[in-house]
TORKOL-4160 file (C-alpha; in steps of 0.2 Angstrom, whole numbers, padded with zeros to 4 digits, m for minus):
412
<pt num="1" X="0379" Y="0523" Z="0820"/>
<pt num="2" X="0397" Y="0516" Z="0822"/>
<pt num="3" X="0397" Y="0498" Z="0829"/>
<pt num="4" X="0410" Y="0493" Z="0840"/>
<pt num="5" X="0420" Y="0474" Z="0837"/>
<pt num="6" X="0422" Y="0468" Z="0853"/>
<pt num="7" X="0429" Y="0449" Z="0860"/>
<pt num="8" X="0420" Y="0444" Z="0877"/>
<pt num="9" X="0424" Y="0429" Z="0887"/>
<pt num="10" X="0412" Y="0414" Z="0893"/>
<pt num="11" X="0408" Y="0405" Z="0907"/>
<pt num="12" X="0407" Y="0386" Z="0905"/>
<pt num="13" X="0390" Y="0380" Z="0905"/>
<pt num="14" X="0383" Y="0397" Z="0898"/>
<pt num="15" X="0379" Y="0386" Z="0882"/>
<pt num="16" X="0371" Y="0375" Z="0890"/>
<pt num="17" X="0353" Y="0378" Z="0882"/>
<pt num="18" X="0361" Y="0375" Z="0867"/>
<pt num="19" X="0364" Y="0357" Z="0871"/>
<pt num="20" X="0343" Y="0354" Z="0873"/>
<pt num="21" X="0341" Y="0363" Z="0853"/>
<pt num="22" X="0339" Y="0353" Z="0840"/>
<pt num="23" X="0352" Y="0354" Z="0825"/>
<pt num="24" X="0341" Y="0368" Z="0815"/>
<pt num="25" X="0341" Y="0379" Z="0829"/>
<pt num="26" X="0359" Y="0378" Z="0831"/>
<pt num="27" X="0362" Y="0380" Z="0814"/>
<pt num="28" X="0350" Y="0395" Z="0814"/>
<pt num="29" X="0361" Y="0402" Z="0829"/>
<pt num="30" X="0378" Y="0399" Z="0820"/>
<pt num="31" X="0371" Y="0407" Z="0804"/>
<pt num="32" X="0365" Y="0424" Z="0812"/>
<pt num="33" X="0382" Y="0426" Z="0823"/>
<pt num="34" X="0387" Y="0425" Z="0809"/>
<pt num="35" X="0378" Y="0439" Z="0800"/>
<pt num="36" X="0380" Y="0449" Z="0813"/>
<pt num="37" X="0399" Y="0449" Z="0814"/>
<pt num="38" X="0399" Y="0453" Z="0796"/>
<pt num="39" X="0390" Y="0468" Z="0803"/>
<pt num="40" X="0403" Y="0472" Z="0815"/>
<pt num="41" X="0417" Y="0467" Z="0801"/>
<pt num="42" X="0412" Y="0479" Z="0791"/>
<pt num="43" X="0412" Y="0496" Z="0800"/>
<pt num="44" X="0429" Y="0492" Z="0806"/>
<pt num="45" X="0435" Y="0491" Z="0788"/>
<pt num="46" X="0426" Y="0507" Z="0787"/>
<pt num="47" X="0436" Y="0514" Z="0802"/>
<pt num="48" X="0452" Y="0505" Z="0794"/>
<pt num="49" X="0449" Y="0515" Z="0778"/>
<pt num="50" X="0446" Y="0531" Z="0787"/>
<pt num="51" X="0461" Y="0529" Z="0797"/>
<pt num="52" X="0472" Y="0525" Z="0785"/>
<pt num="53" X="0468" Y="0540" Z="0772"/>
<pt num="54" X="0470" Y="0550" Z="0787"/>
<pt num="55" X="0486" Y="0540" Z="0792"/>
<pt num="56" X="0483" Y="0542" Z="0811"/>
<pt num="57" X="0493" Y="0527" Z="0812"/>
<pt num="58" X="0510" Y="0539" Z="0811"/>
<pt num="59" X="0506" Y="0547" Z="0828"/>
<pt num="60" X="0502" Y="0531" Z="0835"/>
<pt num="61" X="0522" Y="0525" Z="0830"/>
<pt num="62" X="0517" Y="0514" Z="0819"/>
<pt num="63" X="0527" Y="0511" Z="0801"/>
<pt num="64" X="0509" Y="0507" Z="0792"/>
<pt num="65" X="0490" Y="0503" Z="0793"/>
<pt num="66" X="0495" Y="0485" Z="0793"/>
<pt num="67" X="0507" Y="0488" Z="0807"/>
<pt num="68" X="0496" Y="0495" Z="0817"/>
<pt num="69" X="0481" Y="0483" Z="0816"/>
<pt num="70" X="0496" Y="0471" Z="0820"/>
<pt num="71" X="0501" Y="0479" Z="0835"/>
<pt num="72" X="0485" Y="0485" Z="0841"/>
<pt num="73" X="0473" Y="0471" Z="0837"/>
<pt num="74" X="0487" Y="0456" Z="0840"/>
<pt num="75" X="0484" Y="0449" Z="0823"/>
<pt num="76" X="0496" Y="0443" Z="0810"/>
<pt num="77" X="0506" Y="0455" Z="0795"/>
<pt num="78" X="0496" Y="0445" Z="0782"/>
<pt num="79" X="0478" Y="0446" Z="0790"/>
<pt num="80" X="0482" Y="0465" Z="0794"/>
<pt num="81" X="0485" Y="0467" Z="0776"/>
<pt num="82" X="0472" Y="0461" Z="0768"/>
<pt num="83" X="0461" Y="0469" Z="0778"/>
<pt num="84" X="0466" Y="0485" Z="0775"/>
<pt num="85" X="0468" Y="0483" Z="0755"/>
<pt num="86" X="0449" Y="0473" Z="0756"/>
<pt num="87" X="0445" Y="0490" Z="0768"/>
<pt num="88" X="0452" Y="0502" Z="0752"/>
<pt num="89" X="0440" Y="0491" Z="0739"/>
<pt num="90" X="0425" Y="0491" Z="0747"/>
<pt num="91" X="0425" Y="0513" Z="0746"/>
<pt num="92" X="0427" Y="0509" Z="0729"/>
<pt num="93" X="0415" Y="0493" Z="0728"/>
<pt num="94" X="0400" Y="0499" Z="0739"/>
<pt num="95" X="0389" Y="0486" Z="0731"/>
<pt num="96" X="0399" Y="0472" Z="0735"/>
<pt num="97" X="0403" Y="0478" Z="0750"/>
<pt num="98" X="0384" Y="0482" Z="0754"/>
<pt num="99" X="0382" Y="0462" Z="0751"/>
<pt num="100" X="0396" Y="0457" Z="0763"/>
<pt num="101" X="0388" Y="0467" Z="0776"/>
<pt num="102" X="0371" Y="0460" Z="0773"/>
<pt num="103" X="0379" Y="0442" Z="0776"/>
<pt num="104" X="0376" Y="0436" Z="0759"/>
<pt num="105" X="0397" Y="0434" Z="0756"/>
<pt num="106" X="0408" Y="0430" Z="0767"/>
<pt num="107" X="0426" Y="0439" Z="0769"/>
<pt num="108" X="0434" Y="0425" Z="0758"/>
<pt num="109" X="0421" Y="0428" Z="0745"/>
<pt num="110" X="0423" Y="0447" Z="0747"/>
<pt num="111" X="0441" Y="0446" Z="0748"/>
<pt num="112" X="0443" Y="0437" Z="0732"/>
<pt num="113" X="0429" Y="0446" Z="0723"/>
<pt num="114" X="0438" Y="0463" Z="0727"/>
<pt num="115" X="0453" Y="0457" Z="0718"/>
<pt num="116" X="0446" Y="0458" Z="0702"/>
<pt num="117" X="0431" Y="0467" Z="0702"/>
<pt num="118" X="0428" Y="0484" Z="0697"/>
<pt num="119" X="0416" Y="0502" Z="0698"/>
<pt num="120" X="0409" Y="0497" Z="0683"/>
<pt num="121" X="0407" Y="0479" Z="0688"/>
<pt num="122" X="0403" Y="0482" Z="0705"/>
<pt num="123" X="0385" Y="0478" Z="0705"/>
<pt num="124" X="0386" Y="0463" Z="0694"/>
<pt num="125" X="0398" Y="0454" Z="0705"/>
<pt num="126" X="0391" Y="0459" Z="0719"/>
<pt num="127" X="0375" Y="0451" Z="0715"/>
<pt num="128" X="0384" Y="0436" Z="0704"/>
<pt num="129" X="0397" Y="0433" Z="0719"/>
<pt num="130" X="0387" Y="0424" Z="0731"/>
<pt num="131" X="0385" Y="0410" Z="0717"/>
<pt num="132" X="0403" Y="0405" Z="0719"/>
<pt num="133" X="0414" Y="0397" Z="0730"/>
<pt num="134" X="0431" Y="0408" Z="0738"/>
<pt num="135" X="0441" Y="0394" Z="0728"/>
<pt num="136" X="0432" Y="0399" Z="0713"/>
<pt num="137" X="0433" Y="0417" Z="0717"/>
<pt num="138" X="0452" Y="0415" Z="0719"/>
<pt num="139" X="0453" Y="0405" Z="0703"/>
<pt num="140" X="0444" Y="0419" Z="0693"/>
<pt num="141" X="0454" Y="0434" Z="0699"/>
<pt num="142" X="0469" Y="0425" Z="0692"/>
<pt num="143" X="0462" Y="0422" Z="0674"/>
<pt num="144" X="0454" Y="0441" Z="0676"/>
<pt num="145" X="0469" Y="0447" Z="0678"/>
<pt num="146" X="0481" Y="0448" Z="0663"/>
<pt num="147" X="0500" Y="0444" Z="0664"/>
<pt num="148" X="0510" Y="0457" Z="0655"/>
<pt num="149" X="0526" Y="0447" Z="0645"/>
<pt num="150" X="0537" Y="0453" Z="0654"/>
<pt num="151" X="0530" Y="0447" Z="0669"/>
<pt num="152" X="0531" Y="0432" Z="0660"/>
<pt num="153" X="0549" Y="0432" Z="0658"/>
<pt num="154" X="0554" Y="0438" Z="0674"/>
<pt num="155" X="0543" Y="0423" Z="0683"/>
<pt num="156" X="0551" Y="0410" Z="0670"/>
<pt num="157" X="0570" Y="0418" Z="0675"/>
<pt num="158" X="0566" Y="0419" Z="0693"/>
<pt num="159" X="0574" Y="0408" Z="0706"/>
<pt num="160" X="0570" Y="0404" Z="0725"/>
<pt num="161" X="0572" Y="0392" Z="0740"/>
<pt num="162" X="0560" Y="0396" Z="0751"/>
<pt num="163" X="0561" Y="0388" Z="0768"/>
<pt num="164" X="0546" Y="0388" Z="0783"/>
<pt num="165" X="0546" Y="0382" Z="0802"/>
<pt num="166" X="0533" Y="0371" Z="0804"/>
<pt num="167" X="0533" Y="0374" Z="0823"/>
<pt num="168" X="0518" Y="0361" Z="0825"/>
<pt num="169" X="0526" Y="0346" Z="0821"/>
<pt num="170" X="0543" Y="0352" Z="0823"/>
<pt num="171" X="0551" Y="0351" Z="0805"/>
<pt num="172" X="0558" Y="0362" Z="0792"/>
<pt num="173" X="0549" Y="0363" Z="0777"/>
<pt num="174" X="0557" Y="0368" Z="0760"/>
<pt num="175" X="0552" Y="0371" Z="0742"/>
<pt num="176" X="0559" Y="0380" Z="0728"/>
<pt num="177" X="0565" Y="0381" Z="0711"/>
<pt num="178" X="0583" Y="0383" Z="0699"/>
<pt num="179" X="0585" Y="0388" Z="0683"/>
<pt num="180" X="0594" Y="0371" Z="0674"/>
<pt num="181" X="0609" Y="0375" Z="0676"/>
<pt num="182" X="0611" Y="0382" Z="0695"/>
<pt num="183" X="0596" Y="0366" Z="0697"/>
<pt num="184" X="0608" Y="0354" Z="0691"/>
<pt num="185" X="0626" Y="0360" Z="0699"/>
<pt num="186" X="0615" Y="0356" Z="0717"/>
<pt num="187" X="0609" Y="0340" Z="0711"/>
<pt num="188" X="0625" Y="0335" Z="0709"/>
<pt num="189" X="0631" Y="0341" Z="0724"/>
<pt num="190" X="0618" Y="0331" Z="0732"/>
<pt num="191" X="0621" Y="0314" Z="0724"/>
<pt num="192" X="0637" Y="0314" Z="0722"/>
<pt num="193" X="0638" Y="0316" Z="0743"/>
<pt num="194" X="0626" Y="0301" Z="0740"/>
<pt num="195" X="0635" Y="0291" Z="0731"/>
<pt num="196" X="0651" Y="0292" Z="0744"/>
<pt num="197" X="0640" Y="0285" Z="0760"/>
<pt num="198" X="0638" Y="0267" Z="0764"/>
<pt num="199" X="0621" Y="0261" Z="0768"/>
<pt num="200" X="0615" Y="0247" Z="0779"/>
<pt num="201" X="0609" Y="0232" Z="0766"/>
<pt num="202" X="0598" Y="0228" Z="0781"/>
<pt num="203" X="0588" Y="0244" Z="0781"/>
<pt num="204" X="0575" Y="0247" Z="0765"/>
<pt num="205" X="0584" Y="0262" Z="0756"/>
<pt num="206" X="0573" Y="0278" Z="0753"/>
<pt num="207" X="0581" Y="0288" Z="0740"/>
<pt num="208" X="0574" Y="0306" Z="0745"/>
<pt num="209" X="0578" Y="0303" Z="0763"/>
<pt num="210" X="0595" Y="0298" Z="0760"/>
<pt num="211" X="0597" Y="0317" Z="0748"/>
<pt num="212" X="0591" Y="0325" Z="0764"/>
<pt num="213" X="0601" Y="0319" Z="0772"/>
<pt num="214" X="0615" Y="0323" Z="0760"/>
<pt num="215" X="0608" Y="0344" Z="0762"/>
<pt num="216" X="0611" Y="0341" Z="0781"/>
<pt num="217" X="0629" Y="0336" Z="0777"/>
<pt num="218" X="0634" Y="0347" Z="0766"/>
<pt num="219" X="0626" Y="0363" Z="0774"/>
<pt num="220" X="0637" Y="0353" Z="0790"/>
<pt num="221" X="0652" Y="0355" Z="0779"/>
<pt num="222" X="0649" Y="0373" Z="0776"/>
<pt num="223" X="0646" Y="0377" Z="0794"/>
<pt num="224" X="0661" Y="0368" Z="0801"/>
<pt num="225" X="0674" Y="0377" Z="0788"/>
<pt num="226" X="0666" Y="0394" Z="0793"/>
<pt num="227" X="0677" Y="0404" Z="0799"/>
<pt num="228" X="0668" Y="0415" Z="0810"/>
<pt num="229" X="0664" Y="0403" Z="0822"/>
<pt num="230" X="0652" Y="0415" Z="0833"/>
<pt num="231" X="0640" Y="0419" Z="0816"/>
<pt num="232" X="0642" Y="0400" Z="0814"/>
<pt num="233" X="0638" Y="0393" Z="0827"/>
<pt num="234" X="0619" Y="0388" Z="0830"/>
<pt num="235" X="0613" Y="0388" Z="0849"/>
<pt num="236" X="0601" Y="0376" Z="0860"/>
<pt num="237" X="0594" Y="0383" Z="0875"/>
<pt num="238" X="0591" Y="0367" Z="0889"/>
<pt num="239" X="0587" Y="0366" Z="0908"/>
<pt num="240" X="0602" Y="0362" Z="0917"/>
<pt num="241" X="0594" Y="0344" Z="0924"/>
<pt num="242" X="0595" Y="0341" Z="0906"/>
<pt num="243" X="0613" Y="0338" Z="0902"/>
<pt num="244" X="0613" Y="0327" Z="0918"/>
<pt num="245" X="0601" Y="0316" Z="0911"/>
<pt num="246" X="0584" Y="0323" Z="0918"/>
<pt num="247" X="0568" Y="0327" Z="0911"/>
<pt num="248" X="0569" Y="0346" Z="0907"/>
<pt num="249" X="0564" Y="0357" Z="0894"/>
<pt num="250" X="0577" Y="0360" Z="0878"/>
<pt num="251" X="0572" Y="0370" Z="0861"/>
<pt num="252" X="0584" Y="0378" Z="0849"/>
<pt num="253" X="0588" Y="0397" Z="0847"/>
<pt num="254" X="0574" Y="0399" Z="0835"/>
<pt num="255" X="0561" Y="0394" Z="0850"/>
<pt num="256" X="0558" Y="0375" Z="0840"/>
<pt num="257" X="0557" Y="0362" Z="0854"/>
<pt num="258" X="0570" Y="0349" Z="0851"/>
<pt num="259" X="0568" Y="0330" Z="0862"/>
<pt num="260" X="0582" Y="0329" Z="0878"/>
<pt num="261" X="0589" Y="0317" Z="0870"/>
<pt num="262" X="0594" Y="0327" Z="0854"/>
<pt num="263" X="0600" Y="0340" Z="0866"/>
<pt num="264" X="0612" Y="0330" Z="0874"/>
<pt num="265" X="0619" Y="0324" Z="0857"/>
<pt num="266" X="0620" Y="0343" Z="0849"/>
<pt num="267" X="0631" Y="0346" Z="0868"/>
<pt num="268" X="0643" Y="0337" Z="0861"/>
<pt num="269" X="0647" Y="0346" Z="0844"/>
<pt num="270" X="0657" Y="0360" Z="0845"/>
<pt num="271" X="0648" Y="0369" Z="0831"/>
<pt num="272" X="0631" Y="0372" Z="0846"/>
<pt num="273" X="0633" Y="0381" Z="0859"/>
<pt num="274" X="0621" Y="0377" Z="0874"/>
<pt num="275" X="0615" Y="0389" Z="0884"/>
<pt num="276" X="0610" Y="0384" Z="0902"/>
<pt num="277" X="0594" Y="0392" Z="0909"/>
<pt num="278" X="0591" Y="0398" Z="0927"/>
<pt num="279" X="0575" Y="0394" Z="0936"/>
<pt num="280" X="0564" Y="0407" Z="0929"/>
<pt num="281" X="0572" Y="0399" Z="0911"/>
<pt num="282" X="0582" Y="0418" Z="0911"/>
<pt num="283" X="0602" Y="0416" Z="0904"/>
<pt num="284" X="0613" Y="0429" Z="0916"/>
<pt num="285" X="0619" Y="0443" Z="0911"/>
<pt num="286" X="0636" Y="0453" Z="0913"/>
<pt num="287" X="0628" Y="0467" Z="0926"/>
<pt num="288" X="0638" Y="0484" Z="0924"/>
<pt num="289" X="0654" Y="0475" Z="0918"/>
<pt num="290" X="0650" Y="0484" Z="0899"/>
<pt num="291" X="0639" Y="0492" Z="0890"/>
<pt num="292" X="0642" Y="0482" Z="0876"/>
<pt num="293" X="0634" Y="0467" Z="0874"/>
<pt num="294" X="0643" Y="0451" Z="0870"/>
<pt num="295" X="0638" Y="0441" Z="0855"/>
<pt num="296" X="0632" Y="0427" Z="0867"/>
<pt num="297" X="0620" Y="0439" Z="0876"/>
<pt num="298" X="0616" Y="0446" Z="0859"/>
<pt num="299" X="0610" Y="0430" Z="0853"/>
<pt num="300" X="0600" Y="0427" Z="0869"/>
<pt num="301" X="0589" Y="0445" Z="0869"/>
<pt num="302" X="0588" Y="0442" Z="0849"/>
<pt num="303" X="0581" Y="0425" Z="0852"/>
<pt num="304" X="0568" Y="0430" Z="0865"/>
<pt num="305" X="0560" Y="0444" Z="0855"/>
<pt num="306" X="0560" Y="0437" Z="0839"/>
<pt num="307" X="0560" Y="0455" Z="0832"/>
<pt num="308" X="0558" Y="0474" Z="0835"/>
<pt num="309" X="0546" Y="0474" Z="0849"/>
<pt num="310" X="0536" Y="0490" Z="0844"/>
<pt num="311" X="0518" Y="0482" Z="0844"/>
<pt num="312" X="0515" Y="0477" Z="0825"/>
<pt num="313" X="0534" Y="0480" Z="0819"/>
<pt num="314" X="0543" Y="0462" Z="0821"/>
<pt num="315" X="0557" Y="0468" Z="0810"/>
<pt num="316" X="0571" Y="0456" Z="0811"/>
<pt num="317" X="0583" Y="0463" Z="0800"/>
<pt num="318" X="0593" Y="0480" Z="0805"/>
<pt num="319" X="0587" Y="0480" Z="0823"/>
<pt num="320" X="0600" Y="0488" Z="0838"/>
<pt num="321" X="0597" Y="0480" Z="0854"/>
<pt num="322" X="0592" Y="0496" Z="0868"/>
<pt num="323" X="0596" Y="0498" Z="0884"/>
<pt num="324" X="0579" Y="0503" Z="0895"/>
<pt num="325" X="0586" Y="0510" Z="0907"/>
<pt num="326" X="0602" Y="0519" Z="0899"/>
<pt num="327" X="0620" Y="0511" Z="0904"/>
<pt num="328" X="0627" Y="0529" Z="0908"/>
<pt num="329" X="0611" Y="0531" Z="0924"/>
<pt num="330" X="0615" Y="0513" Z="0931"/>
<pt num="331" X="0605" Y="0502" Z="0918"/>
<pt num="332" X="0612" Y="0484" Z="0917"/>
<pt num="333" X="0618" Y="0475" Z="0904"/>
<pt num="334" X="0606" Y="0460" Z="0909"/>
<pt num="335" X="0590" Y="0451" Z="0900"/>
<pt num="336" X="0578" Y="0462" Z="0910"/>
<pt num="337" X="0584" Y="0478" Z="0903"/>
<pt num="338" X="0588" Y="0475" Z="0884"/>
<pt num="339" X="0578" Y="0472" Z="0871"/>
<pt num="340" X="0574" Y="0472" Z="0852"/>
<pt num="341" X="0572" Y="0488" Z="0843"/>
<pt num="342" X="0571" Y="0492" Z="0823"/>
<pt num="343" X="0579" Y="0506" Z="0817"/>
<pt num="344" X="0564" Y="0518" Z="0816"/>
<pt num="345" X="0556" Y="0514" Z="0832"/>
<pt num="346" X="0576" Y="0516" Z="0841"/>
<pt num="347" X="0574" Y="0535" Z="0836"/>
<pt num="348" X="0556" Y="0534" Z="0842"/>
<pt num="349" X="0562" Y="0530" Z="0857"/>
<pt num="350" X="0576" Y="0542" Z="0861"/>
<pt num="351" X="0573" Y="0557" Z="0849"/>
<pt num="352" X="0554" Y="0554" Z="0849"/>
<pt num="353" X="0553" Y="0555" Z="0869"/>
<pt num="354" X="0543" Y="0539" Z="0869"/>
<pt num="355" X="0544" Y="0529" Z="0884"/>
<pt num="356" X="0548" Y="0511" Z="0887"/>
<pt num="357" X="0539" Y="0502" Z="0903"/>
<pt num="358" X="0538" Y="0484" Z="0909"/>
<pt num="359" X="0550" Y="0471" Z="0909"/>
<pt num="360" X="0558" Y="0466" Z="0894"/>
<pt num="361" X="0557" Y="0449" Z="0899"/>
<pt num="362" X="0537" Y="0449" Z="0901"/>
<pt num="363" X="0524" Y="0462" Z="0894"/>
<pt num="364" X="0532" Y="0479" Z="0888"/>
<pt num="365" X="0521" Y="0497" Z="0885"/>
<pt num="366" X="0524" Y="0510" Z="0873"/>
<pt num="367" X="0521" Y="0527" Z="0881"/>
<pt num="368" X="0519" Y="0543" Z="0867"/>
<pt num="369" X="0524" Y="0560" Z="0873"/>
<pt num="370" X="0506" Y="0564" Z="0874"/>
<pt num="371" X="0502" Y="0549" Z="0886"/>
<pt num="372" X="0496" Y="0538" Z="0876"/>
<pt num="373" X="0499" Y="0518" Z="0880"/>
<pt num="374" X="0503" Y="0506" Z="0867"/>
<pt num="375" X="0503" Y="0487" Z="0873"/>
<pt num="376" X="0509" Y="0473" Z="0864"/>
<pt num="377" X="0495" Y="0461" Z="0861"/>
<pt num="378" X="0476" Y="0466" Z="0859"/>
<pt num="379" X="0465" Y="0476" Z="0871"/>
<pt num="380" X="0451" Y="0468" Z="0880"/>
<pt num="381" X="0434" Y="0477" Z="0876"/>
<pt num="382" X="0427" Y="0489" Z="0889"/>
<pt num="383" X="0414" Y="0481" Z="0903"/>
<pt num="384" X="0402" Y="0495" Z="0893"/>
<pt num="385" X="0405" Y="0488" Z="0877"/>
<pt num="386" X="0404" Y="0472" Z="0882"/>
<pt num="387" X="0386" Y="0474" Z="0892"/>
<pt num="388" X="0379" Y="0484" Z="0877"/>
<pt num="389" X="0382" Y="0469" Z="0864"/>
<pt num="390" X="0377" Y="0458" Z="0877"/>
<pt num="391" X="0361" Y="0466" Z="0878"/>
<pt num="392" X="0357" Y="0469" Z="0860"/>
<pt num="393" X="0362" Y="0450" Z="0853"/>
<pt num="394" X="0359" Y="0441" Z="0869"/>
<pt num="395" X="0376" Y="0435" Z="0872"/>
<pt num="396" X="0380" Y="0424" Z="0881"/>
<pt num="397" X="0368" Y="0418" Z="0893"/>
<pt num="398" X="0351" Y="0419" Z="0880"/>
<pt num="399" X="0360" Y="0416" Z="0864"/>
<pt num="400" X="0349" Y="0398" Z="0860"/>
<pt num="401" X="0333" Y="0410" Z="0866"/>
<pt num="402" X="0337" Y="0423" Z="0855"/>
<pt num="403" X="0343" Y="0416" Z="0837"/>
<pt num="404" X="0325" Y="0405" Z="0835"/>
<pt num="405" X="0319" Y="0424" Z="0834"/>
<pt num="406" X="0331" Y="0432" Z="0823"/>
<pt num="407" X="0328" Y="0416" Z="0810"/>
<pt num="408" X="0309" Y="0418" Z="0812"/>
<pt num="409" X="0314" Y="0438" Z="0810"/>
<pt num="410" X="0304" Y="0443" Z="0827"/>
<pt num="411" X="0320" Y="0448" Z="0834"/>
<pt num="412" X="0321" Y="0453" Z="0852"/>
């Protein structure tokens, strides 16, 4: 019997039993929703595995398993992955994966348990798993797992800055690491830039703000003797009552959203350009002028899709912006007809006689030749599916009824 994974929406106030329960009986009820989707969990991993071997995923467009869960399912590259590889290690760890679907480990115990276990071990861990943690899981798969020297080497050669939006709170995160010499050929950079700037004796002096400060000016420097000055030049997208001292919205081209006041500042360097928005927050176009696209209008389609909008691609690096409706039978060069493809799913489109519908602006579809419709985002469950698991777990209305039963194992 294949189980379906289905999401359903509530209406406030269906919970409401749930408030007169005591705390054991809620806790009965989480613990057995959550059984239950570990149910669920598993057969789609089974149905991952099976589509994968099968790689149905290349009719569907998509570039891997990953992709298409991605694309499909609306989750992220990472979670897609992981499910599939934990999806291939259960065929080969039926214990464990026997105790996952039992509700005795969760997916962070299983996941972590899969790295390291084998056929042999299966039914050891799969019985000793459950004693641990997923820290602990995690900690063990790494001693397990044996580092061959030259690994060694090449992780104590290896150099990397890595840098990562934290879109929440608006900041720029960065770590990394040099080898000692590169390591300190920055460092000097760094304070000697320091070492050139006056400070205010008023103000208490914070040595690692002042160096980032000193990275800001020197990556400045670099940007302002650039000379490409399109490639160079970083853009802010802002409401036109902005710039005339109104409230507004105002976010750089990576889609971070930046205070009015900071906009108004970055308008008057000439290293940012500022792109004014229309009403519906749309930069114009150029129309039937061209069919190529300016750099401006370039940057504005790459900054709006943030990638190839194949569902589940997101590639950002050798992309082609496409025209929708094709230049030569009256397609504009505008924001609602252009939009991000990669290089694979550009040929999909015009030697694969795929089809491109919506507005590149909002919600797009994917059309295969044989009819088949590919949205971006997840796809809502079927009312069938929905009523069935409504009636065979009690969601949503009897939900505090029901999970007093499944702890006392009377069931429904």
């Amino acid at each position: 019997m294949i189980r379906t994974c289905v999401r359903f929406s509530v209406t406030p106030g269906c919970y409401g039993p749930l408030m007169q329960k005591t705390a054991a009986e809620i806790v009965d009820a989480i613990l057995q929703l959550q059984a239950i989707k570990n149910v669920i969990d598993r057969q789609q991993l089974a149905l991952f595995a099976e589509y994968d071997e099968k790689q149905h995923w290349k009719a569907d467009g998509a570039t891997s398993m990953a992709a298409w869960i991605t694309g499909v399912l609306g989750t992220g590259r990472d979670t897609a992955a992981e499910a599939v590889r934990v999806a291939h290690a259960f065929e080969e760890l039926p214990a464990i994966a026997a105790t996952f679907e039992e509700g005795a480990l969760s997916f962070d115990q299983a996941r972590a348990v899969t790295r390291f276990a084998t056929p042999q071990t299966d039914k050891h861990m799969a019985s000793e798993a459950r004693k641990f943690s997923a820290g602990q899981l995690r900690r063990m798969a790494q001693r397990f797992r044996p580092v061959p020297l030259k690994e060694e080497n090449e992780n104590h050669d290896a150099r990397q800055f890595k840098i990562r939006w934290d879109l929440r709170n608006r900041v720029l995160k960065m770590s990394g690491q040099l080898p000692a010499a590169e390591g300190r050929v920055v460092e000097k950079a760094l304070d000697r830039f320091m070492s050139t700037q006056r400070f205010d004796p008023s103000l208490p002096y914070d040595h690692d703000a002042s160096r980032a400060d000193a990275l800001v000016a020197v990556c400045s420097t670099s940007i302002g003797a650039d000379a490409d000055p399109d490639r160079a030049t970083i853009g802010v997208h802002v409401d036109a009552r902005v710039l005339a001292g109104q409230t507004g919205m105002a976010e750089l081209d990576n889609a971070t959203a930046i205070a009015m006041e900071t906009a108004q500042r970055l308008a008057c360097d000439s290293r940012w350009y500022i792109v004014v928005d229309g009403p519906d927050g749309i930069p114009l176009g150029i129309g039937r002028v061209s069919r190529s696209i300016p750099p401006y209008l370039a940057r504005e389609i790459r900054h709006r899709d943030g990638g190839c909008r194949f569902p589940g691609c997101e590639r950002k690096l050798w992309t082609n912006i496409h025209h929708q409706q094709p230049w030569a039978e009256g397609g504009r060069t505008d924001m609602n007809n252009l939009l991000v493809l990669c290089g694979p799913h550009h040929r999909l489109v015009h030697e694969g006689n795929w089809e491109v519908r919506g507005d590149p602006n909002d919600v797009l579809e994917f059309v295969a030749p044989d009819g088949r419709v590919f949205r971006e985002g997840p796809t809502p469950a079927r009312p069938e599916v929905t009523e069935r698991i409504k009636s065979v777990i009690g969601v949503p209305a009897a939900v505090a009824e029901l999970m007093p039963q499944l702890v006392g194992g009377r069931g429904p």
